[in-house]
N, C-alpha and C positions, 0 to 999 in steps of 0.2 A: 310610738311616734316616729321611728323612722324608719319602721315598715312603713308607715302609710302614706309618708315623704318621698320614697323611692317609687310606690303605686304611683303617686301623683305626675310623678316625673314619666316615667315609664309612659302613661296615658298621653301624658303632651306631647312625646315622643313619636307614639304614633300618629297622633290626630296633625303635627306637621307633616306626618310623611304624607298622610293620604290630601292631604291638600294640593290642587293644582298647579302644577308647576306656572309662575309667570312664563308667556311665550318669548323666546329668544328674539331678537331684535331681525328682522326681515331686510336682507340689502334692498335699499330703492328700484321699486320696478324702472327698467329704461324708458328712457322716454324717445321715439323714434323720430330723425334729424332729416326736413328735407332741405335739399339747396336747392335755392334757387337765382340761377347764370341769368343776369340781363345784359345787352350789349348797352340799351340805352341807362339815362337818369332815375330814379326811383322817382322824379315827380314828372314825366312821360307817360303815364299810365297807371298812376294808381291803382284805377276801377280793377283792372287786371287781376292782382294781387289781393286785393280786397273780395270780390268774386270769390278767386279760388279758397282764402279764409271762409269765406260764407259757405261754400258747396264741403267742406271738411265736416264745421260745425253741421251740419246737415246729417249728416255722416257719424254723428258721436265724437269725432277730430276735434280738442279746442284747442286754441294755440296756447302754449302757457299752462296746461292741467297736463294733456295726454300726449303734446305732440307739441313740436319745436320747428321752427321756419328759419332758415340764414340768407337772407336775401343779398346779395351781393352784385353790383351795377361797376359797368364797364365805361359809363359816362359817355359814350359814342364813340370810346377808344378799343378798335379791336384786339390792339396788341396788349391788351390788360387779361384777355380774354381768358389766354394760359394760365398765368398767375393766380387770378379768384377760382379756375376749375382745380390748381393743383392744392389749392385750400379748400377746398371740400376734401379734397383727399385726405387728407392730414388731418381735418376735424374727423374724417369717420363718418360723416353723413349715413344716411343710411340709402335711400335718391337722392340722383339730379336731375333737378327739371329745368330746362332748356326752351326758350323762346325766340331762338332767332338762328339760323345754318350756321352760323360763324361759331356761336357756343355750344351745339351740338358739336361739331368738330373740335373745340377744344377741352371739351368734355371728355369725348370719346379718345382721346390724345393722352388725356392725366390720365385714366382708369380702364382697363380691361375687367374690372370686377365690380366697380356698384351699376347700380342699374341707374340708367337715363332716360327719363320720358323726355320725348317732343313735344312741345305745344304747335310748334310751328318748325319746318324744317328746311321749306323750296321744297327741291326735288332729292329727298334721300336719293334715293337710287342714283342718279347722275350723279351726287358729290361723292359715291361712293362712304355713305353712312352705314349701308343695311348690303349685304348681299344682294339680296329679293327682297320684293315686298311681302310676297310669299309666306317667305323664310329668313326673315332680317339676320338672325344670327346675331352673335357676342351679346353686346349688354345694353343693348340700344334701340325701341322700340317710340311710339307717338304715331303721329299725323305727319301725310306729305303727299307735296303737293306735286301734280302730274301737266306738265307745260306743252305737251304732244298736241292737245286739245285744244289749246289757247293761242296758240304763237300765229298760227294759221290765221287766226281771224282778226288777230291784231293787225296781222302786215294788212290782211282784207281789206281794213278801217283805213290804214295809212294811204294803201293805196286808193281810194275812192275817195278823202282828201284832198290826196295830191298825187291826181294823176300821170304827170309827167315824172312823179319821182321814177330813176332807176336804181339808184345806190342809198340804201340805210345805214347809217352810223350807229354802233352797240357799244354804249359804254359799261363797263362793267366791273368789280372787284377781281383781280387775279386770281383769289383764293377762294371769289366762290363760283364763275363759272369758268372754269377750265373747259379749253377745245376740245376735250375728247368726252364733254358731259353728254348724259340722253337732253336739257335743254337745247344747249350748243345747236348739236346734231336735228333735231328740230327745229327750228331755226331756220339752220340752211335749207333742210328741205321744201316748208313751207316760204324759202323765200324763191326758192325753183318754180314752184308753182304758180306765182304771181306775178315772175319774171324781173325780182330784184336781187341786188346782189347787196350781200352784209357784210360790211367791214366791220371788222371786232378792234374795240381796243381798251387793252387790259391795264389798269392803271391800280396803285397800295392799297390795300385795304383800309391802312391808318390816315386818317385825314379825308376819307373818300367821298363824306358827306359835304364835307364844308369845304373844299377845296377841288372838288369835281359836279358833283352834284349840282352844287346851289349854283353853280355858275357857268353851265351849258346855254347857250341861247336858247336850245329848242327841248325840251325834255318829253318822257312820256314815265307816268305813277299812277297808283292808287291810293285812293284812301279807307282804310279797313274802316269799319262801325265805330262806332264809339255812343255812349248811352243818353247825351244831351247834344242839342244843337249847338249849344254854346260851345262845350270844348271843341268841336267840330270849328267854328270858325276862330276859335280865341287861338287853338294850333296853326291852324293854315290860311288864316288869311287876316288876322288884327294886321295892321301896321306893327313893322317892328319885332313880329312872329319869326323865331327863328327857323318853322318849314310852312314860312312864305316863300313858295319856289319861288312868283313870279316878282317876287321883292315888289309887290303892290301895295300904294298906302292911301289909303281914303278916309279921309276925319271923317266926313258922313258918316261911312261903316261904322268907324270906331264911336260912335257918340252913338250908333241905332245898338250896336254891341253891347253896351253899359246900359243903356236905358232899358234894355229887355230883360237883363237881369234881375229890375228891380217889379216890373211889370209882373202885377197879380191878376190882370183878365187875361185868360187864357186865348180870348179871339184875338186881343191888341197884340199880346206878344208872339201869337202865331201871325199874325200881319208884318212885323218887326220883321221876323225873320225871315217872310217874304220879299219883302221888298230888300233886305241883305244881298238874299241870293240873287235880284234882278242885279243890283250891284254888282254881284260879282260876273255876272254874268256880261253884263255890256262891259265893265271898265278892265278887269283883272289883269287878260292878257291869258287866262288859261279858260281851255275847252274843255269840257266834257261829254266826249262822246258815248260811253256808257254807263249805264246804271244798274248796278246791279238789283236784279231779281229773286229776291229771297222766298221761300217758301217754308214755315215751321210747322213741323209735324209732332204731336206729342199726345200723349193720354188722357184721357178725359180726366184722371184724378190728378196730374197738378194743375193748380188752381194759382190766378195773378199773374199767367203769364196774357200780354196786352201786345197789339200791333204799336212798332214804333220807328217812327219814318227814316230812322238815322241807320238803321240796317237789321238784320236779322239778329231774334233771340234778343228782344228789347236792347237794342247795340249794344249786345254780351253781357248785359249787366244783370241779366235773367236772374245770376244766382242769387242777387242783392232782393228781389221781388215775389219769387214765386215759392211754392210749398205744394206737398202730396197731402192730395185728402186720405186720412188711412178711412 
């Protein structure tokens, strides 16, 4: 009997060893951290941000499973700018992504070591971002824009307005075009050649929307795309609209603005906003002398991308719409 107690034991003995060890507990795979630097409000652009969430997801990126987004807004206060870029630093982010010159600069300012994509930059090169465009160097790479091309034909415009002008007034941020940029310098050139002369003057960064901007008599902007008519005019021109440059207010507008919203025939409310734009057009107080010309080129296999008269790349909100046929 206890020979055969010991057998017993002996065999369970074994039959535990050869059993599978339970796996040891696996630390949490990381999950990679993008920042994301705005100069302006987090309700300025949603579309923006929501985009770029959709082209992730696209990607296998969900926010929340495999990947993490810190969105961080400067309120239209540039001197925040530092502050939210030197907190990416200290969370560890892993990118910074950057949508306006001012936070590429103080991105590039907090870190010499994570990587910064551009969305949007002006002119690297002139603010002195990138070495080259070439050859950017350090940790700082995107999209930028080239003013050599453009400046020229703007004064063109100015000048075949108004032709007796000689002298152009250039208001500008101190911090983002400095005298010795490649814009600057173009500029003068092109204003040589048209035979005006640019008086520059460099006023804060901080406050420079609402306390220079909005209050020049005579100004000159664009307006990038945006995916509906409506935020198109509920931004710059409702009544009361805080980039109403020409501080214009027309109940008409605002009653034909609200009543297209709710407008299910597609002919009525493309008339709506017809007759808006005659509105703005005779009463506003601002000109539009050009329009841009967009052109979209892309693969026959994605599929739901549509012309959309508010700008190119269905006014950016492509990513929200379209798919690849595999």
């Amino acid at each position: 009997m206890r020979r055969t107690t010991f057998g017993l034991m002996l065999t369970l003995a074994f039959a535990i060893l050869a059993m599978p060890l339970p796996p040891l507990a696996q630390p949490p795979a990381k999950v990679p951290r993008i920042g994301g630097l705005w100069l302006g409000a987090s309700s300025d652009s949603p579309y923006l941000l929501d985009a770029f969430r959709q082209g992730l997801r696209e990607l296998g990126w969900v926010e929340g499973q495999n990947i993490a987004i810190e969105a961080r807004y400067a309120e239209g206060e540039p001197a925040r700018l530092a502050a939210l870029a030197a907190e990416f630093v200290r969370l560890k982010v892993d990118v910074i992504l950057v949508a306006n010159p001012l936070a590429a600069q103080a991105a590039q300012h907090a870190t010499t070591e994570l990587p910064i994509v551009m969305l949007s930059s002006g002119d690297a090169l002139g603010l002195g971002l990138v070495a080259s465009l070439a050859r950017p160097g350090g940790n700082l790479t995107g999209l930028s824009e080239q003013y050599a091309d453009l400046v020229l034909k703007w004064l063109e415009l100015l000048k075949e307005a108004v032709p007796q002008a000689s002298r152009v007034g250039v208001l500008t941020m101190s911090t983002l075009w400095p005298v010795q940029s490649e814009p600057w310098q173009a500029l003068q050139q092109a204003a040589q050649t048209v035979g005006l002369k640019i008086d520059l003057k460099q006023v804060p960064a901080d406050g420079y929307w609402s306390n220079y901007w909005m209050k020049v008599p005579v100004g000159y902007g664009n307006i990038n795309a945006r995916p509906t008519a409506d935020i198109l005019f509920t931004l710059f021109f409702q009544s009361g609209a805080a980039w109403n440059e020409s501080a214009w207010k027309s109940e008409k507008f605002d009653q034909l603005l609200v009543a297209a919203r709710a407008e299910t025939d597609e002919a009525k409310r493309k008339q709506m906003y017809t007759d808006m734009q005659v509105l703005i057009h005779e009463s506003s107080g601002i000109g539009i002398p050009v329009f841009i010309n967009g052109l979209d080129a892309h693969t026959d296999k994605l599929k739901g991308l549509r012309p959309m008269g508010t700008g190119s790349m269905m006014g950016y909100a492509f990513g929200e719409h379209v798919w690849l046929d595999a």
